[in-house]
VEXDREN-311301 format. One record per atom (N, C-alpha, C, O): y, z, x. Coordinates in steps of 0.001 Angstrom, whole numbers, padded with zeros to 6 digits, always signed. Atoms other than C-alpha are relative to their C-alpha. Example, Ala and Ser with C-alpha at 12.3 -4.5 7.8 and 13.67 -1.06 7.14 Angstrom:
% VEXDREN-311301
-001190+000000+000890-004500+007800+012300+001200+000000+000900+001181+000665+001936-001190-000060-000820-001060+007140+013670+001090+000730-000770+002198+000899-000261
//
This chain:
% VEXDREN-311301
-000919-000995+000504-010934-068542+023758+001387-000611-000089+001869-001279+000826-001372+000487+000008-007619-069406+022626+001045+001181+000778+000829+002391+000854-000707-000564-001013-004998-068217+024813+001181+000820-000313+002100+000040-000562-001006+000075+000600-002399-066186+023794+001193+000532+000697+002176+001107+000231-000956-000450-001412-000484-065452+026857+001241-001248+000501+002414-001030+000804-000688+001195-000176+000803-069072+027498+001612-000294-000679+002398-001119-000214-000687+000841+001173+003343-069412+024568+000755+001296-000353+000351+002434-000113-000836-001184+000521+006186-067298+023040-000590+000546-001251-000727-000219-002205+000904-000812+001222+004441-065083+020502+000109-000432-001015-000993-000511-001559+000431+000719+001259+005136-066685+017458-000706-001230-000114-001442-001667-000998+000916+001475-000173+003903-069856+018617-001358+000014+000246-002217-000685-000290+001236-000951-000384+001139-067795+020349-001106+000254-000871-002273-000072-000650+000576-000121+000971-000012-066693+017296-000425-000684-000887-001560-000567-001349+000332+001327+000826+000331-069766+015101-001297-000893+000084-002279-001100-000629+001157+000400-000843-001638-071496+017274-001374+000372+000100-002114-000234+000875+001027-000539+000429-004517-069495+016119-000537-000232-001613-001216+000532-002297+000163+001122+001206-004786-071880+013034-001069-000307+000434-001401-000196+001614+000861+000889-000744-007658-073668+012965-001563+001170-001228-001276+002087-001997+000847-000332+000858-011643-072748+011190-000664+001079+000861-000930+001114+002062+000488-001374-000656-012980-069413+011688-001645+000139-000736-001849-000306-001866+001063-000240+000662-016595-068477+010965+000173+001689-000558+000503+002621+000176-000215-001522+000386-016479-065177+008746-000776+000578-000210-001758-000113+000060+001249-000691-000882-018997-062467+008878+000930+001322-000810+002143+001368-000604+000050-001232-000139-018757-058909+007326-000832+000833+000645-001945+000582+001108+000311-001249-000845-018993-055319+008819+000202+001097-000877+001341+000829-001258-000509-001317+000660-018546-052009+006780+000708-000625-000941+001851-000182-000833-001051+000628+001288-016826-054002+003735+000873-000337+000648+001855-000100-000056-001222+000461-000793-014329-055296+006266-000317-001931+000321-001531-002071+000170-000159+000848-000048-013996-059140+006909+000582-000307+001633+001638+000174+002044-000425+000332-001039-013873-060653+010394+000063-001057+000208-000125-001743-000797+000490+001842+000139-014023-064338+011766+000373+000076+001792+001192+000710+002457-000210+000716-001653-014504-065973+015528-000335-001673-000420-001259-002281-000959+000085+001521-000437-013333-069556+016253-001477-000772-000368-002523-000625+000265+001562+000972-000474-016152-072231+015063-000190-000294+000973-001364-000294+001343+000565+000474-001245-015878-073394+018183-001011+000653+000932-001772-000029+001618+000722-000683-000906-017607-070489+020040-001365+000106-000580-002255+000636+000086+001445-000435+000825-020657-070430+017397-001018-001023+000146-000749-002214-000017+000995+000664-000445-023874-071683+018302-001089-000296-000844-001678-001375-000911+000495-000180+000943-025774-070397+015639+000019+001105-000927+000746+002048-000617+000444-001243+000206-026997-067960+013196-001370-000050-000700-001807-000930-001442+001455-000115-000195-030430-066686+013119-000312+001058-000940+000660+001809-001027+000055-000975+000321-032218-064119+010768-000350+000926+001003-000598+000598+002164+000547-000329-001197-033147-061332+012391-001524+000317+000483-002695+000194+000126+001598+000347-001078-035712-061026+014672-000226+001218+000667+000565+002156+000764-000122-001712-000970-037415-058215+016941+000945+000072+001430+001017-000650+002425-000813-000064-001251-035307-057434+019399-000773+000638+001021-001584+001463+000599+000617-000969-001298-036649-055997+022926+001084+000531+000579+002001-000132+001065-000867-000626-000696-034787-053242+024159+000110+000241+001387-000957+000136+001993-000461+000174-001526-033285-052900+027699-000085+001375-000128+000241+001967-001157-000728-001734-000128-033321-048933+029305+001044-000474+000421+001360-001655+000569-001186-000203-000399-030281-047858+030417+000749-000628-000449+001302-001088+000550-001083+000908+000116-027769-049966+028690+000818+000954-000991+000213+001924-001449-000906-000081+001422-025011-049092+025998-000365+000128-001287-000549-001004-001734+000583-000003+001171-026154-048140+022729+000431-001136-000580-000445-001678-001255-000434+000785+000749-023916-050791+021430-001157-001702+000352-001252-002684-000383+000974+000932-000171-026651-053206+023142-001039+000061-000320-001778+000853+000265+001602-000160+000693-029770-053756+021115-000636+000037+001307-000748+001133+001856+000861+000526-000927-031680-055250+023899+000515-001640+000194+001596-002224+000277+000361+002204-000087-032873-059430+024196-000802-000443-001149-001741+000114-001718+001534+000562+000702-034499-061822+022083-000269-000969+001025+000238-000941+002146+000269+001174-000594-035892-064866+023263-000119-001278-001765-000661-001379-002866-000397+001399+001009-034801-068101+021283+000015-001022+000760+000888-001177+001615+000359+001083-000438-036280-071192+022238-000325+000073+001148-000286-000967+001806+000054-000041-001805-037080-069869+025813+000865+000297+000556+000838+000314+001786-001418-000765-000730-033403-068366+026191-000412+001414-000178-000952+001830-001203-000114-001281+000441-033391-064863+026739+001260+000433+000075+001849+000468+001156-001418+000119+000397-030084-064120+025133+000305+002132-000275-000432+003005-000733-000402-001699-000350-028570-060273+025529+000985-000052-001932+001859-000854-002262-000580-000028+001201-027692-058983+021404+000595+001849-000129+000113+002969+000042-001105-001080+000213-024681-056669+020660-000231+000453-001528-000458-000413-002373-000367-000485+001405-024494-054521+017416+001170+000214-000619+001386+001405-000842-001471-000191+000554-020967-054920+015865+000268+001118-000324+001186+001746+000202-000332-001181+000507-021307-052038+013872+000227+001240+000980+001230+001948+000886-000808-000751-000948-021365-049815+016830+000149-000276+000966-000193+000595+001765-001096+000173-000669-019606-051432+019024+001345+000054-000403+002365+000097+000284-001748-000759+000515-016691-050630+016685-000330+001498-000454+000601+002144-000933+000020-001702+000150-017906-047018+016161+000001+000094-001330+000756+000938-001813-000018-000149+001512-018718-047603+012405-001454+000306-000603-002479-000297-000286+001871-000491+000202-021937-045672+010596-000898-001064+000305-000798-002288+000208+001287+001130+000192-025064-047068+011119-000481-000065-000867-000693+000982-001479+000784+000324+000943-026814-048828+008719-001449-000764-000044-001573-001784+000634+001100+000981+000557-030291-050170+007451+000204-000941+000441+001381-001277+000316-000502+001646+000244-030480-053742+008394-000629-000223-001080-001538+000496-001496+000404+000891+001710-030997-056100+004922-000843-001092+000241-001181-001472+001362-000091+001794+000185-031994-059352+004195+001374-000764+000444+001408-001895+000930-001618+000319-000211-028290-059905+004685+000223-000306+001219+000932-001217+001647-000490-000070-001344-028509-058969+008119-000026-000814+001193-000882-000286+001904+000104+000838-000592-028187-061572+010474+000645-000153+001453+001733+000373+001688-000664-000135-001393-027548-062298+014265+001142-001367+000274+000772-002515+000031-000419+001196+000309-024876-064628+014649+000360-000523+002377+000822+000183+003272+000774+000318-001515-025607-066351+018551+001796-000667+000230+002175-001653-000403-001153+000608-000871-021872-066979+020510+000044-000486+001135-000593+000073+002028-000024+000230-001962-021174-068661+023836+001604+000461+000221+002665+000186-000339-001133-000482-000784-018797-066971+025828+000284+000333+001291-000747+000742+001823-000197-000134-001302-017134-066491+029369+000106+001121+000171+000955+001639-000555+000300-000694-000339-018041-063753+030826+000276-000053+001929-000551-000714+002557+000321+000342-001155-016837-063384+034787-000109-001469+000673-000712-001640+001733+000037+001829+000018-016507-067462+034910-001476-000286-000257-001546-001483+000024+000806+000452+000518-019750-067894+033846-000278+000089-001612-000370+001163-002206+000872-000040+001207-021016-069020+030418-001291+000351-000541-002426+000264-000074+001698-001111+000094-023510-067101+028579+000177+000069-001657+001233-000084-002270+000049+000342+000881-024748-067093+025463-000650+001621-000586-001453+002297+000059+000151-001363-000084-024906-063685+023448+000197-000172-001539+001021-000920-002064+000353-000601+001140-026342-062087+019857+000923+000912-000525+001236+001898+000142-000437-001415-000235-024257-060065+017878-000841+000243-001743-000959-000565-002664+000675-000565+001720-026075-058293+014489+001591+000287-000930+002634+000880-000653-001229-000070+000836-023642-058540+011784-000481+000467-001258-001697+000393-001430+000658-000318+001207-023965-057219+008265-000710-001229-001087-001769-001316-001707+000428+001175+000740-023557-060709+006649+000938-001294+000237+002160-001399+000136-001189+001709-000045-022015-064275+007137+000360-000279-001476-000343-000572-002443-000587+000629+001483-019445-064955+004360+000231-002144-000025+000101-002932-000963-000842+001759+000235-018152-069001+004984+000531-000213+001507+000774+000607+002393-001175+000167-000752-016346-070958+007201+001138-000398-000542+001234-001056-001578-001304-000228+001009-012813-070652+006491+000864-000696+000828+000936-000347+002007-000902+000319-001189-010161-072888+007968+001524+000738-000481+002046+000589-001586-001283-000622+000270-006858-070778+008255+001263-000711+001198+001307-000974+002400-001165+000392-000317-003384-071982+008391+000631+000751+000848+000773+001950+000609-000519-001122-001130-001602-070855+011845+000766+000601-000909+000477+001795-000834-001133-001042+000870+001288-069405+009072-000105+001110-000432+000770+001960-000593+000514-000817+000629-001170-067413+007662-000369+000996+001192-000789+002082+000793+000546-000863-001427-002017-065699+011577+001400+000768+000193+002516+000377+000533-001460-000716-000694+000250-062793+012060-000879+001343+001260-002053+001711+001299+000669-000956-001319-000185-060118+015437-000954+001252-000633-000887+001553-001825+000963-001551+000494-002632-056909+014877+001351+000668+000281+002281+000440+001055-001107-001319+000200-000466-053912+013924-000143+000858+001316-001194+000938+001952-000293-000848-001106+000795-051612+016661-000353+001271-000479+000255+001572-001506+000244-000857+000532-000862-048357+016209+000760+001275+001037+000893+002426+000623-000382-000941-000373+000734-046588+019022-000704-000110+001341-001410-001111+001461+000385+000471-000934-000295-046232+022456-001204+000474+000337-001941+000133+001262+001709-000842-000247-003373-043938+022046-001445-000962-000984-002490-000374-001263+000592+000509+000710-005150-047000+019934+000185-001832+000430+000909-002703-000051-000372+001334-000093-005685-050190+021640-000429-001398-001119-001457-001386-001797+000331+001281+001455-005732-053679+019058-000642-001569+001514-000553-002749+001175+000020+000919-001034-006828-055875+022757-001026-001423-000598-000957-002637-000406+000908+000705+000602-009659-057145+020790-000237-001221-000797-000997-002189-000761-000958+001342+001506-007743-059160+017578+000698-000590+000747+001592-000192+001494-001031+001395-000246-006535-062417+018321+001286+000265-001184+002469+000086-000898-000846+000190+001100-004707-062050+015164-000442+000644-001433-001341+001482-001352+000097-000662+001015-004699-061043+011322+000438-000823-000555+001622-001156-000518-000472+001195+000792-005334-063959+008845+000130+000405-001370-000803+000905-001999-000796-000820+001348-003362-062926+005694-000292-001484-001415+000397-002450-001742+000421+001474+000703-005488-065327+003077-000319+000760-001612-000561+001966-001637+000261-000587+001265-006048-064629-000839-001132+000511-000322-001452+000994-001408+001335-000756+000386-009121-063466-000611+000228+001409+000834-000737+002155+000673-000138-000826-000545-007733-060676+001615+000107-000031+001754+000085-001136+002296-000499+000416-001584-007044-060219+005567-001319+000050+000544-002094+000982+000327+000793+000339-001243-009373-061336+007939+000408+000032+001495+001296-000551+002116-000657-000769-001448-009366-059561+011278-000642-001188+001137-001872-001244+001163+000531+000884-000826-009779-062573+014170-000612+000577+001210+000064+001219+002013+000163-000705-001519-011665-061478+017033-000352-000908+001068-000893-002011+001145+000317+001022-001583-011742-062393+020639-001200+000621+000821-001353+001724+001345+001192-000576-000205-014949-062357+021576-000089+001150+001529-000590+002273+001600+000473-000395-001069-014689-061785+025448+000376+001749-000178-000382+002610+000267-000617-001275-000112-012237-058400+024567-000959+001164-000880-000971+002394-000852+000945-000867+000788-014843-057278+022198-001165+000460+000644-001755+001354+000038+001288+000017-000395-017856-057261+024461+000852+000759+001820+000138+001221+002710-000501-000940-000929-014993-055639+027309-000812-000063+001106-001195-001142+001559+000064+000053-001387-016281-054274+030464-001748-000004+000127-002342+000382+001134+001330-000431-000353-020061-054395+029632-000060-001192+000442+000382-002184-000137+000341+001247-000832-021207-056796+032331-001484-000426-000496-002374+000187+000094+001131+000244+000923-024286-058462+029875-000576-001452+001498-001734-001867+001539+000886+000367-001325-024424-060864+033905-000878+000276+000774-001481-000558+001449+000597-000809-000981-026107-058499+035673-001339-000130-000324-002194+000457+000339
//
């Protein structure tokens, strides 16, 4: 995860240059760091977990990992849809609790990887205090339109996927 606590905010932000893998959701455009991407997979059956979070499918198993898969779409609270041909799991590693762990999320569709200029990274908009933005690293302002950066760990929040 890039850090954005370290550095005086414009630098903070800049510093979030660099190649993003991009991925739509609801006609919206997102991207996480190549660095955190492991793969992407079509999809597959998932096995569901009781008791968890709707926003958690379940597990698959890939290669003998059994890897815990998130649904973007509602984990941002956006209709559900059909999955496609389109639809694809895209496999992240992330820190979780100091441990690394490796985690599914269903996306609508992988667009590219895109490398964006830190100039082009400006902060998520302030909506007020009843609407947190904890999630966006940033907001890459590119001609094909803005791409919302996300940080994975703030996206996946307090569900403990260790346990």
């Amino acid at each position: 995860m890039k850090d954005k606590t370290n550095a005086p905010a414009d630098a903070g932000i800049s510093a979030l240059g660099g190649k993003y893998l991009t991925f739509v959701l609801n006609r919206e455009d997102y991207g996480i760091d190549i660095h955190r991407i492991k793969e992407i997979i079509g999809m597959m059956d998932i096995t569901t977990v009781p008791r968890t979070p709707a926003h958690i499918k379940g597990v698959i198993n890939l290669r003998g990992k059994v890897i815990p898969v998130i649904d973007l779409r509602i984990r941002f609270s956006m209709p559900a849809q059909d999955y496609t041909d389109k639809t694809c799991i895209v496999v992240v590693e992330m820190d979780q609790d100091g441990t690394t762990l490796l985690l599914g999320m269903v996306v609508d569709s992988v667009s590219e990887v895109l490398t964006v200029p830190g100039e082009a990274v400006g902060p998520p908009p302030a909506f007020g205090a009843a609407v947190t933005t904890d999630w966006i690293l940033g907001l890459a302002k590119m001609d094909s339109g803005v791409k919302i950066l996300l940080d994975i760990e703030a996206v996946v929040g307090d569900t403990n996927l260790t346990a």
